[in-house]
C-alpha positions in Angstrom: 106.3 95.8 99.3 108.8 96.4 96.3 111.5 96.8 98.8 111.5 98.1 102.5 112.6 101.4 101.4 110.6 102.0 98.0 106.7 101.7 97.8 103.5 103.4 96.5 101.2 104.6 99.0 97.3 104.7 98.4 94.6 106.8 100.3 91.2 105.6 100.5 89.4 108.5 100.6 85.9 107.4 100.9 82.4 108.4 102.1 81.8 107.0 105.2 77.8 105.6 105.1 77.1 106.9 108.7 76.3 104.7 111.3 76.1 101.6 108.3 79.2 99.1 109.0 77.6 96.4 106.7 77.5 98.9 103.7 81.0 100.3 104.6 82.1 97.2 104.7 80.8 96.2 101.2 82.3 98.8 99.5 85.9 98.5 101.1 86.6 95.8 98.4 86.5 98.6 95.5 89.5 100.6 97.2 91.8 96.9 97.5 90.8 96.9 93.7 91.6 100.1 93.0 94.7 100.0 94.9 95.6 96.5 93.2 95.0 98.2 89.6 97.4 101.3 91.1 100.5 98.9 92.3 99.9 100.3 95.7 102.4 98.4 98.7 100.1 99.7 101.3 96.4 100.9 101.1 95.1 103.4 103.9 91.5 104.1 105.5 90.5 107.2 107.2 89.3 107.5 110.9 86.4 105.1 112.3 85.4 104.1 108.4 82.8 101.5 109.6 80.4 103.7 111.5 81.6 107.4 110.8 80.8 109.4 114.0 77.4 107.7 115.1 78.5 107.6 118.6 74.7 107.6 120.2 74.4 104.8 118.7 77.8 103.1 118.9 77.5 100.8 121.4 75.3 98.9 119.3 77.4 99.2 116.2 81.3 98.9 117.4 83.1 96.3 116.6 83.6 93.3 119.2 88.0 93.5 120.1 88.1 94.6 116.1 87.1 90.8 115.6 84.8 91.1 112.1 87.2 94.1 110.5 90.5 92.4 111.4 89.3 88.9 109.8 87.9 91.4 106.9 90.9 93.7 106.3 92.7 90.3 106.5 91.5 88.6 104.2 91.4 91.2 101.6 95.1 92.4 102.5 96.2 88.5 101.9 94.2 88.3 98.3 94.9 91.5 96.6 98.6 91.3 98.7 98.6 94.9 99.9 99.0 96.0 103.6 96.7 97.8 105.1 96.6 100.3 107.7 92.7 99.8 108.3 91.9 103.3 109.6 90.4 102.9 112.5 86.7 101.4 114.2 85.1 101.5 117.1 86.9 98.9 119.4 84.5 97.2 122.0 86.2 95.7 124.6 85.1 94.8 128.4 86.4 98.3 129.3 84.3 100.2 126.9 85.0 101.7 123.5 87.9 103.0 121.8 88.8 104.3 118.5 91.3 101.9 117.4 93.7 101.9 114.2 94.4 98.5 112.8 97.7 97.5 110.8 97.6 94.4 108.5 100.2 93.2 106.4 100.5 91.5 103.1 99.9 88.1 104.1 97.3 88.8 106.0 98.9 89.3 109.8 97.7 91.3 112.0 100.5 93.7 113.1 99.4 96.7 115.4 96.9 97.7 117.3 96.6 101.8 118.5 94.0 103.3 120.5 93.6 107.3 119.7 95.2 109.0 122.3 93.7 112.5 122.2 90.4 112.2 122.5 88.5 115.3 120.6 85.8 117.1 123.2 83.9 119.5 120.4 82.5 116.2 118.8 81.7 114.3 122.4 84.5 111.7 121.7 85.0 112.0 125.5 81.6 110.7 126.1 81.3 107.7 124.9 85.4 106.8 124.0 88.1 105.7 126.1 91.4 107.1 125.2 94.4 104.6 124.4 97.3 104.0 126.5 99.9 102.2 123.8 102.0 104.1 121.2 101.8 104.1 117.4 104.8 102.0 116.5 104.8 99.1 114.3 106.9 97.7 112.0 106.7 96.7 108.1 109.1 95.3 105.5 111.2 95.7 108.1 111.2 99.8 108.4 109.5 101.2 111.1 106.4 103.6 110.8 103.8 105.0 113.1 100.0 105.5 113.2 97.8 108.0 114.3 94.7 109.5 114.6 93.1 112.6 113.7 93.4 114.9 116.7 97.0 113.5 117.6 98.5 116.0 114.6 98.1 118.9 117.0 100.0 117.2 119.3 104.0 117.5 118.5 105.2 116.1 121.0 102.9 113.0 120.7 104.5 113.0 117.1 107.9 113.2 117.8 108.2 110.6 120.7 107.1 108.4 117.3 109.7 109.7 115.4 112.6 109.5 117.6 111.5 105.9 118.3 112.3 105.2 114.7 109.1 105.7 112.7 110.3 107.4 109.0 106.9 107.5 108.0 103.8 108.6 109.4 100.3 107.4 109.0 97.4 109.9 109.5 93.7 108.3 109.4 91.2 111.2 110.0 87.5 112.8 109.6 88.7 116.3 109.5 86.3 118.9 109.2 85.7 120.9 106.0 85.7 124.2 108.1 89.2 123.6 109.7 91.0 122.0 106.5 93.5 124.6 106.6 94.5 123.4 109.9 94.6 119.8 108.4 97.3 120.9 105.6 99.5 123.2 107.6 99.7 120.5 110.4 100.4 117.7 108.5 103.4 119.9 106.4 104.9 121.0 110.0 104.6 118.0 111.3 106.6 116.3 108.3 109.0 119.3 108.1 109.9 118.9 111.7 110.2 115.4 111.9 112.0 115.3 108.8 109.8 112.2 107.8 107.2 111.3 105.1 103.3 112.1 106.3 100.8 109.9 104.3 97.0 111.1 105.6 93.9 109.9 104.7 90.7 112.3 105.3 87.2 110.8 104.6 84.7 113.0 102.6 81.0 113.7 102.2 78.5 114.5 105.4 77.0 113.3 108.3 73.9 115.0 110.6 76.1 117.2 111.9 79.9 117.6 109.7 80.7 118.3 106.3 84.0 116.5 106.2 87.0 118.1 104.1 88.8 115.4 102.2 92.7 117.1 100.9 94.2 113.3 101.5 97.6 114.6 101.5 100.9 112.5 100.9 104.0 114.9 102.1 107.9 114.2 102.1 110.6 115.2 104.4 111.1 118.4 102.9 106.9 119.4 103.5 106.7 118.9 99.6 103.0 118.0 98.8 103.5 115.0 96.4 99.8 114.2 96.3 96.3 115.7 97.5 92.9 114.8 97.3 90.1 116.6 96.2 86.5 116.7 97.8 85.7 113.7 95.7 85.6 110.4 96.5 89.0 108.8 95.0 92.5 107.0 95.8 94.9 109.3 96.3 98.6 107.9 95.4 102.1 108.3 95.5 105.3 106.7 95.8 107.6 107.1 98.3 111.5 106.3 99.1 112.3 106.1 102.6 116.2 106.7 102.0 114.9 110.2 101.0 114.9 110.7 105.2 118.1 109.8 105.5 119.0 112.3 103.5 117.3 115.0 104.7 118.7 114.4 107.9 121.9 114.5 107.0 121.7 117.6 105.3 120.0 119.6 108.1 120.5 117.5 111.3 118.0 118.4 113.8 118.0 115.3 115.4 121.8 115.1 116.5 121.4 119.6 117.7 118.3 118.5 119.7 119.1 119.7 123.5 116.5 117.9 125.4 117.6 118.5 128.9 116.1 122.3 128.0 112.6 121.1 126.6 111.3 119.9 130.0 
């Protein structure tokens, strides 16, 4: 990145080929392109971008302990030198399936690992997903962020253990419906306003049998200022950021040192 406190954020907010990870796979390269050509520090995918929501079929399609889209992202992140916060895919492990975000950076590391929490009943996630157990925490260029997924916006306590942790910025990777993308904005704006942090989310777009998804990529600052949004077209949705912007903010309406726990339980 340009510094650990400066950078340009890129969404990739893409069309998920359903159930298709070969052909998802083939045209990730165009976003790292696109991203390269844009001077993004850190390139995001939306929610379970190698199969969509094909979970009849997942078992047959996840990914074996993220093995083929780590080795992917990696290379990728290491040529075009962007990190990557690799949305997420469906994890296979010995215990089952999760729905697992992937952090990469520059060179090519693999840096975090997170397993969506809240699992989301009304589209059968339940049924064939086992829900995480580890937070979203990682670390980049030496600042801390966070990652989550989807359903864990309407959550703020989930959020804020994240934040009080350390994260200054929070990443978002989602297939939020078109019919509840009013939801998707006010969340994301409360949950940067309260947290006093920077929210970058990436939504997919386009359809599957059974969702038309809602795009609106939004990048948000501290203050719940909408820097940039997407559309309901495919495209990378960008922005730059400056992390001593939540410092700031902080100081100037300190929520975080008038916090009385010992009354929220």
């Amino acid at each position: 990145m340009k510094g650990a406190d400066h950078m340009k954020i890129g969404l990739a907010q893409m069309d998920i080929r359903f159930g298709d990870p070969e052909s998802n796979y083939a045209q990730a390269e165009k976003w790292f392109q696109q991203a390269e050509s844009e001077q993004c520090d850190i390139l995001v995918f939306p929610e379970l971008w190698t199969t969509g929501y094909d979970l009849k079929r997942i078992e047959g399609i996840a990914d074996e302990n993220s093995e083929k889209t780590i080795a992917f992202l990696s290379r990728l992140a290491k040529q075009y030198r962007i990190n990557v916060i690799g949305g997420s895919v469906a994890n296979k492990t010995d215990s089952g399936i999760d729905n697992r975000l992937i952090v990469i950076d520059s060179k090519g590391n693999f840096v975090k690992g997170y397993s969506k929490l809240h699992l989301f009943k009304l589209m059968d996630e339940h049924h064939y997903l086992l829900p995480g157990k580890e937070d979203g925490l990682f670390t980049l260029s030496g600042e801390q962020m966070a990652g989550l997924i989807c359903y864990d916006i309407r959550f703020p306590e989930w959020v804020r253990k994240h934040v009080l942790s350390g994260a200054k910025i929070l990443f978002v990777s989602a297939e939020w419906p078109e019919q509840r993308i009013d939801h998707w904005k006010v969340l994301l704006r409360a949950r940067a306003i309260e947290n006093q942090c920077y929210v970058a989310a990436c939504n997919r777009v386009g359809s599957d049998p059974d969702n038309t998804f809602g795009g609106s990529s939004l990048i948000i600052d501290p203050w719940g200022e909408i820097l940039a949004e997407g559309s309901l077209q495919e495209e990378l949705v960008t922005a730059a950021v400056n992390l001593d912007t939540v410092d700031e903010v902080r100081k100037q309406i300190p929520i975080f040192d008038d916090r009385l726990p010992d009354f929220y339980r």
